[in-house]
N, C-alpha and C positions, 0 to 999 in steps of 0.2 A: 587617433582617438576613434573612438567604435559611434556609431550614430543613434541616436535616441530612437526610441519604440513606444509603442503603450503600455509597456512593461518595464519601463527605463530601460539600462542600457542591452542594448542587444542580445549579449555575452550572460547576463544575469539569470535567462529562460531556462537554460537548462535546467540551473540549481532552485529553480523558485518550486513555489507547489503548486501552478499551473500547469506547470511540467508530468507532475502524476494521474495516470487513467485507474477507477477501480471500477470492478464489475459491482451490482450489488450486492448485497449480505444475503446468501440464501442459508437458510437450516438443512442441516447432514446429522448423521449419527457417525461420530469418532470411535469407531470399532480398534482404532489403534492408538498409541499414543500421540497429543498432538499437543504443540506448544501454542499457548494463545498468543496476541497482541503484546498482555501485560504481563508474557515468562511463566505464568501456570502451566503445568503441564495435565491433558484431561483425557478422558478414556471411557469407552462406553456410556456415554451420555448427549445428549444432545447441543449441538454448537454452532454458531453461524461462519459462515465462509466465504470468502472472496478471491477475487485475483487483481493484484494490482502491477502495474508499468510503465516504464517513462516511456512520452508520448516522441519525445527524440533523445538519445540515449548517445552521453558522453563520449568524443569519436575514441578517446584510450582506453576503453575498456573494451570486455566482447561483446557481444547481439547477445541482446538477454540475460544479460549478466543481473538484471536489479528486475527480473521477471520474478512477482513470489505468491505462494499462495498463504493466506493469513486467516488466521481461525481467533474466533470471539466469543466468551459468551454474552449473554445480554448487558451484563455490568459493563462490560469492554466498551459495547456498544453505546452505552448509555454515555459511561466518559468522555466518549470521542465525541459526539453530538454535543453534550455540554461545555465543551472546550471555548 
């Protein structure tokens, strides 16, 4: 059996959302098409953007394999805060 943690069981870290690093939301202009958070797709207009990454990254996959860069507008924004 795996030993306890401050995050219970040891093994669980990976898959938690302590596990997720994101930069913060900065504002770009989407000169091309770009899919948001919530599946819209948007284009010349103004959008916020980030990068996100796990902080230790599942050993069966590749390096960087869950590396993405993710685009929002303010509403996006607003849902996720409100969550």
């Amino acid at each position: 059996m795996m030993g306890k943690n401050y995050y219970g069981v040891a093994g669980d870290y990976i898959n938690s959302e302590d596990n997720l690093r994101f930069t913060p939301w900065k504002k770009t202009f989407a000169f091309t098409p770009k899919t948001t958070i919530s599946g819209k797709k948007v284009w010349l207009k103004k959008v916020y953007k980030r990068r996100r990454w796990l902080h230790i990254e599942p050993p069966q996959f590749p390096v960087n394999n869950f590396n993405k860069i993710e685009y929002a507008e303010w509403d996006d924004i607003l849902n996720l805060k409100m969550r």
